[in-house]
C-alpha positions in Angstrom: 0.0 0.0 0.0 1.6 3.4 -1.3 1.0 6.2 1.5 -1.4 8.3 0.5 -1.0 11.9 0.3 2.7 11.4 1.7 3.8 14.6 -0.2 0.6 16.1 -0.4 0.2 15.0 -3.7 -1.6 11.9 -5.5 -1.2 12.7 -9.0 0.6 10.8 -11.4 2.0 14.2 -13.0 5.2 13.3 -10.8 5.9 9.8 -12.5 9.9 10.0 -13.7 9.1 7.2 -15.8 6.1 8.5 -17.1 7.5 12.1 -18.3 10.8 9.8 -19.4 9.0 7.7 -21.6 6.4 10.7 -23.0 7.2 11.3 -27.0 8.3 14.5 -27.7 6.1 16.8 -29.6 6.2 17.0 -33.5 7.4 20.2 -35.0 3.9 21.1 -36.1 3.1 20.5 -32.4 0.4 22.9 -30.9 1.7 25.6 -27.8 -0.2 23.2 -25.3 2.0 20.1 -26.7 5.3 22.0 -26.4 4.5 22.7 -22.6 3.9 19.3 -21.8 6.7 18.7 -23.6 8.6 20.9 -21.1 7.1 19.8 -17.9 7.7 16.4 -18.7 11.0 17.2 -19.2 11.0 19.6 -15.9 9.9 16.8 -13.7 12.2 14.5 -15.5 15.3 16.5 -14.7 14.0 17.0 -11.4 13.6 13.3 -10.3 17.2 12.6 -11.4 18.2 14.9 -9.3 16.1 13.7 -6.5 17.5 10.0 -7.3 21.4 11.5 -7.8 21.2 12.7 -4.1 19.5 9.6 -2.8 22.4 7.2 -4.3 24.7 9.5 -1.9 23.0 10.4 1.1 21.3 7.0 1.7 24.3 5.0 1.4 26.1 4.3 4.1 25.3 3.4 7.9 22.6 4.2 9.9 21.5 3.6 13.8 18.2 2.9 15.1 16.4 4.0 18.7 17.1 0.3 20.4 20.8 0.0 19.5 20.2 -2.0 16.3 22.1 -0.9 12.7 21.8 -1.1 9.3 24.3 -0.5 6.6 22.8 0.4 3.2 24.1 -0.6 -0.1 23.0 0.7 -4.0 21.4 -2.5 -5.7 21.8 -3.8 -9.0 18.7 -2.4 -10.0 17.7 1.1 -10.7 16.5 3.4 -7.5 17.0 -0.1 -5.1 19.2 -0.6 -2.0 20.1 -3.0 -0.1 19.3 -2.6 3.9 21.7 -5.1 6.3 19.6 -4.9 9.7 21.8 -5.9 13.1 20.3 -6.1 16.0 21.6 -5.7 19.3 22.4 -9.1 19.8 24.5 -9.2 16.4 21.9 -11.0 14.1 21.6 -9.6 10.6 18.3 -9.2 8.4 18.4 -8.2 4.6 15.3 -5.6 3.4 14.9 -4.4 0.7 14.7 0.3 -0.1 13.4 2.2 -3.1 13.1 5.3 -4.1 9.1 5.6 -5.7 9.0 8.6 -7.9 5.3 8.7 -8.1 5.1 9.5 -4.3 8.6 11.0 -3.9 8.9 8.8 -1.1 11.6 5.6 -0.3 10.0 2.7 0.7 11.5 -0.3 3.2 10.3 -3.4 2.0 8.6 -4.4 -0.5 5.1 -3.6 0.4 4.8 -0.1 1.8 5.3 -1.1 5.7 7.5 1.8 6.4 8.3 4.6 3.9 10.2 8.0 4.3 9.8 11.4 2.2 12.7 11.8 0.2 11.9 15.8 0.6 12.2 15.7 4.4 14.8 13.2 4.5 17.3 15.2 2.0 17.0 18.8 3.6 18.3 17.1 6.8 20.5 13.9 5.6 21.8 12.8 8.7 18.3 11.4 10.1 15.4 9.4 8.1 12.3 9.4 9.5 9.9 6.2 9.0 6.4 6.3 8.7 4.3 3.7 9.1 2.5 3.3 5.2 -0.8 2.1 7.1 -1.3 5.1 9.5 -4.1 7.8 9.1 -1.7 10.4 9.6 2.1 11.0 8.8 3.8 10.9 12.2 7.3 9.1 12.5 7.2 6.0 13.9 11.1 5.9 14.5 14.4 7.5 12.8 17.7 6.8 12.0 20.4 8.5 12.6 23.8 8.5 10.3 27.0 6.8 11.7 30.4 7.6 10.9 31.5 4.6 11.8 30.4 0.5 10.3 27.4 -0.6 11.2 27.8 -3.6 13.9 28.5 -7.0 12.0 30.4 -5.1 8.9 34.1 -5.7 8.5 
């Protein structure tokens, strides 16, 4: 379940994939065509931005309210990391984290549990705070915060 309204705004207008895949306007192209041409292209150039900053701030290693970590890794695949959980006791869990253009939010897991606004979280990129995907309202359920040094469990 996507969160609804998490950036005050449902539209699909946001869609990176959508305004990348759009064809361009022929030359005999009305006025109205060429600005859709250039908003496509606006919000186009605006979600690689959005993703470029992601790939650096979210990397890296994180720490949780009840002394657990989590080391995050850029995927394989596009807009995907890879989350390494440790807890306090030292065992490990793999999740999954995406960036979702259409909400401007990044998901952990696969299925909308937990999700953060990639807004918020870049204007202050040494905490991300969770919300839960299911609540009525956006209130963080927890944060991390960024660590200097390797997560627990990481060479």
């Amino acid at each position: 379940m996507e969160p609804s309204g998490a950036n005050g705004d449902t539209s699909t207008d946001d869609d990176c994939s959508a305004a990348e895949n759009a064809s361009t306007p022929s030359s005999s192209g009305s006025a109205v065509q060429l600005e859709d041409a250039a908003h496509r292209k606006d919000i186009q150039t605006q979600c690689h931005q959005i993703l470029s900053a992601l790939r650096v701030t979210l990397q890296g290693n994180w720490a949780g309210r009840t002394d657990e970590t989590y080391e995050l890794l850029e995927s394989g695949e596009e807009a995907t990391w890879t989350c390494m959980r440790w807890d306090a006791h030292g065992f490990s869990k793999k999740f999954t984290v995406w960036f979702d253009e259409k909400s401007n939010c990044i998901s952990w897991g696969l299925d909308w549990n937990y999700y953060a606004d990639a807004s918020e979280f870049l204007t202050n990129p040494t905490t991300i705070q969770w919300y839960s995907g299911y609540a009525r309202t956006k209130k963080p359920v927890f944060k991390w915060h960024h660590r200097i040094h390797p997560a627990k469990g990481t060479n």
